[in-house]
N, C-alpha and C positions, 0 to 999 in steps of 0.2 A: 590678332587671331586667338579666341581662349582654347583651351586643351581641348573644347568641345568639339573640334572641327579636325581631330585625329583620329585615324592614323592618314595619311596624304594617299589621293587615289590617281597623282598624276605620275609622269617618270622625268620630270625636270620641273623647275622653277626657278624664278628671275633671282639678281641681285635685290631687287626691291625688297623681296618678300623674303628674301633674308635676313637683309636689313631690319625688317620690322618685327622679325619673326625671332630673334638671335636668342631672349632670354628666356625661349618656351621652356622649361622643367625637363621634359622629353627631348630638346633635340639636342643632338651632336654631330658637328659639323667636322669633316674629314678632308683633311689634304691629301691625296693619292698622289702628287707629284711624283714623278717616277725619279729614280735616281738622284734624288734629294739628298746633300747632305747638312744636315740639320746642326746649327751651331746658333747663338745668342746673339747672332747679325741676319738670322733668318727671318723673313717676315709671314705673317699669317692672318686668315680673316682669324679676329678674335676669340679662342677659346676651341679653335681647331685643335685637333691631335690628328699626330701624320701616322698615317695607312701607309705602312711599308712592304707594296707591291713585291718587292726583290728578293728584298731576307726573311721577311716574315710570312706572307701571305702567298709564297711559290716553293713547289719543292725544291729548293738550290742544288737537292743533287740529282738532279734528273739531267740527263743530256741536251735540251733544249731549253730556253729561256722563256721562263712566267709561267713553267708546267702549274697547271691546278694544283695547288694541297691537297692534301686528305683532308678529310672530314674532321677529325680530330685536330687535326693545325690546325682549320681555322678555327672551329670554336675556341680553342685556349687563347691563341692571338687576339680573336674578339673579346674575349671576357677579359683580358690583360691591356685592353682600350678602353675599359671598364663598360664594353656595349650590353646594355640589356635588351630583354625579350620586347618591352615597350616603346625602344629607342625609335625615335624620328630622326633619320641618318640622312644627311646633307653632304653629298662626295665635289669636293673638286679637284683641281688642278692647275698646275702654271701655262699652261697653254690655251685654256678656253675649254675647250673639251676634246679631252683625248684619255689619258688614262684613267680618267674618274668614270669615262663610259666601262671599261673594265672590269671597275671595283661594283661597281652597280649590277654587271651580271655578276658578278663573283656571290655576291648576296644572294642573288634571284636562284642562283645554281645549290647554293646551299640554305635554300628554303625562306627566305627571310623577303618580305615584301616594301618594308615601309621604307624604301631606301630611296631616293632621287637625286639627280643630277644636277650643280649649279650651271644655269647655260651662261656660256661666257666666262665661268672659274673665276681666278683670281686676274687677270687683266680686263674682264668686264666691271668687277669688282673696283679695282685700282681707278679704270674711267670714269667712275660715279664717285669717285673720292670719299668714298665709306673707310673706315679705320681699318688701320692695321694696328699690328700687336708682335712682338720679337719673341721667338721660341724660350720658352725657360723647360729646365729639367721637369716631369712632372709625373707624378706616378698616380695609379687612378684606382679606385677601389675595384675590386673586380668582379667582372659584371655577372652575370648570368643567361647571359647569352647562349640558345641552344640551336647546334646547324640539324638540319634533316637537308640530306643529299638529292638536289634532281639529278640522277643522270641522264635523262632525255634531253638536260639543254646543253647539254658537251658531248662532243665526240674525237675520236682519234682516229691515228691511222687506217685500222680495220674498217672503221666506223665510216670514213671518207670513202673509202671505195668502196662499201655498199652504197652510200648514196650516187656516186657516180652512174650506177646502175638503175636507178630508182625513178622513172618517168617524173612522178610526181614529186620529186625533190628541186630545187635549183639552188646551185651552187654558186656563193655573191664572195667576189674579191675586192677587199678594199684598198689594195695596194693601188700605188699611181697608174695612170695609163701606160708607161711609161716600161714600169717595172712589169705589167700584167700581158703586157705584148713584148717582152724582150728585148727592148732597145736600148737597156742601162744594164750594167751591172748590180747584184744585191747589195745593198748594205755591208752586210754579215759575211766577213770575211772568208772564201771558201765555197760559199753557198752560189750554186749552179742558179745560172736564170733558168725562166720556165713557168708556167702555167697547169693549174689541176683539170685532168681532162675534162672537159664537156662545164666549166665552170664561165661565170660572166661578171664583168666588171662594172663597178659603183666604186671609184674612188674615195673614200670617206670626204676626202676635200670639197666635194662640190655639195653636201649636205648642209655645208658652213653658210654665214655670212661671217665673214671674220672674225671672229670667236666664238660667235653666235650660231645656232642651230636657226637654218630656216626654217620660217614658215610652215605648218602642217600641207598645205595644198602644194607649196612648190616640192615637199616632200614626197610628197604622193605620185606628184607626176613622174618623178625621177624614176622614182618604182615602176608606177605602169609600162613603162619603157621596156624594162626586161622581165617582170612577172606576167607568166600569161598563166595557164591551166595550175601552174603548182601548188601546192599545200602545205610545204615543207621548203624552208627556207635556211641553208646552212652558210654559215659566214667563215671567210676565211682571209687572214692579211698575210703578213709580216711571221707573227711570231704571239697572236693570240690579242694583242691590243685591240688595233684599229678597228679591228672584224665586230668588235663589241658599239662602235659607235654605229657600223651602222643597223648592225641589233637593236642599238636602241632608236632610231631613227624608223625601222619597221615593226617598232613596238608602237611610235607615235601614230604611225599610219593604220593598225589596227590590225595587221599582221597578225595571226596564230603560227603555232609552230614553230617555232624559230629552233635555231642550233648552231652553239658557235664550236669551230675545230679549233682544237685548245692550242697547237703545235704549228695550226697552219703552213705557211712554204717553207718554211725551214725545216719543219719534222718532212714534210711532202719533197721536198725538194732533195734531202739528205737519204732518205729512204728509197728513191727510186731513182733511176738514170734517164 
């Protein structure tokens, strides 16, 4: 593929096309694996640099887990990835797709476009027997990378209970069935079960083919299911992850408007009784 054929207008692509794609000038490929700890037994698609969702790219001192940055963190963080303004940014993860859907809105929210999703990450990767490469120290020139803030595609607490009220909003939970109808306890130690009022569920799971993002049609149907009249589509999980996979899932299906609750059930859940 020459330079000719950038900036990328879709929101995921294969391992193939990584594969073939690795030595472009412009691209930089991103490990988001969450909770990663990085040592010289670590393995990587080659020439990755790991997106530090936790300490870098979240406020750590916010009372909730993955709170958004500022504006200002993340540009310093990006240019200290050495990301520039031209970069063709490639996100994955060790699960197939989970927290690289994340990093991908994290981009979109602070204005940056060229960024896509590997489907499948690194054990789609692994299955294709394409190389790997062992973490070395590595420091990067730094970049010039510049964020402009949407805030129309995150919301908080205040922000959730307006759309609660809001006909033309609907509110998409990605947590399990399980978790979304109160028949398990949370995760997150403390954190009350429970449901956001007038909200509906899309499991992020069933968007899957085991690592793999389905199909755009079997995606769509899942949607028509619970989108009828709305315009406005706000995503909520866990704790700001998951909500993002299936964001991008209603970005494949051609969805406007989207909006992910940065705090999800844990901010919702701890905030109200």
């Amino acid at each position: 593929m020459p330079n000719s054929m950038l900036p990328l207008v879709q929101t995921h692509v294969s391992v193939d096309w990584l594969y073939a794609n690795n030595n472009l000038e412009q691209l930089v490929v991103l490990d988001a694996t969450i909770n990663k700890v990085i040592s010289s037994s670590s393995v990587r698609i080659p020439k990755a640099r790991f997106f530090d969702i936790k300490q870098k790219f979240s406020t750590v001192s916010a009372p909730f887990p993955s709170t958004l940055p500022s504006k200002d963190q993340f540009e310093k963080e990006a240019q200290l990835l050495g990301l520039n303004k031209d970069a063709v940014i490639v996100v994955y993860d060790d699960k197939g797709i989970y927290s690289s859907a994340r990093v991908w809105w994290l981009f979109k929210v602070f204005g940056f476009q060229n960024v896509v999703v590997l489907d499948g990450g690194l054990p789609e990767w692994k299955t294709q027997d394409y190389p790997l490469e062992h973490y070395q120290e590595e420091t990067y020139p730094l970049g010039n990378f510049e964020a402009d803030f949407k805030p129309e595609l995150m919301t908080d607490f205040k922000g959730i209970q307006a759309f609660q009220n809001q006909p033309e909003a609907l509110i998409i939970d990605a947590r399990s069935g399980d978790r979304f109808h109160c028949r398990v306890d949370e995760p997150r130690e403390g954190l009350r079960r429970g449901t956001i009022p007038s909200s509906k569920n899309i499991p992020y799971t069933i968007l899957l083919n085991g690592y793999k993002l389905k199909p755009k049609a079997e995606l769509q149907e899942i949607f028509a299911t619970l989108v009828d009249t709305e315009s406005v589509l706000v995503f909520s999980c866990g704790s700001g992850i998951t909500a993002c996979i299936v964001a991008l899932a209603a970005t494949i299906c051609n969805y406007k408007n989207l909006v992910v609750y940065d705090g999800s059930w844990t901010e919702y859940g701890s905030l109200t009784s």
